[in-house]
ZAMARGU-4260 file (C-alpha; in steps of 0.2 Angstrom, whole numbers, plus 5000, padded with zeros to 4 digits):
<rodrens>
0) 5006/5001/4970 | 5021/5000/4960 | 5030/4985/4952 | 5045/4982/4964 | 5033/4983/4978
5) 5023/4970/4970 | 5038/4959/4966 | 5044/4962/4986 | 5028/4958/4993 | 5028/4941/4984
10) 5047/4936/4988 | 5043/4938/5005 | 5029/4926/5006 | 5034/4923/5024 | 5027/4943/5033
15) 5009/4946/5032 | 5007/4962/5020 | 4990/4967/5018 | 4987/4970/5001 | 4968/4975/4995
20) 4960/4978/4977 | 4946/4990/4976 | 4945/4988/4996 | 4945/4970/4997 | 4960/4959/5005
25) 4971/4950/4993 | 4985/4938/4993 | 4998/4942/4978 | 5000/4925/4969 | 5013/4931/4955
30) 5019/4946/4945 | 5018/4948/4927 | 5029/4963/4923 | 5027/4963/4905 | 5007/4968/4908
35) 5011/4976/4923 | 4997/4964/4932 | 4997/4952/4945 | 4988/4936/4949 | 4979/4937/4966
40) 4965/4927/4977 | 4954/4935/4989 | 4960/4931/5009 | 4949/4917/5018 | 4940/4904/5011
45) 4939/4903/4990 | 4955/4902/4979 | 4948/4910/4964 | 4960/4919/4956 | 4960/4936/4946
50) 4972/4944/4936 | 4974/4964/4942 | 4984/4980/4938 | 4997/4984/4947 | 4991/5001/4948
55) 4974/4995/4957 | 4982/4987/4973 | 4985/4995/4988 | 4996/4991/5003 | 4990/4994/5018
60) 4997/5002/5034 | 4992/5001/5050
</rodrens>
């Protein structure tokens, strides 16, 4: 995924984008540009959180 996708997914907080890292559903919590990661917490129960690449989300499309 690129950074400006990232960024738009998390300013519109409000439309359900499904978002996965290495195949598992994630919520986008924040962007940290300068790192090029973000934090994120898996969908569901749980609110761990893990900071990711950018590079290893994926938006998907139905």
């Amino acid at each position: 995924m690129e950074l400006q996708r990232a960024k738009q997914i998390v300013s519109n907080s409000s439309v359900d984008i499904d978002v996965e890292f290495n195949g598992v559903s994630v919520w986008i919590d924040e962007v940290h540009e300068d790192t090029n990661t973000a934090t994120v917490h898996l969908r569901g129960p749980g609110e761990e959180r893990t900071q990711v690449g950018i590079d290893d989300l994926k938006e998907v499309t139905h």
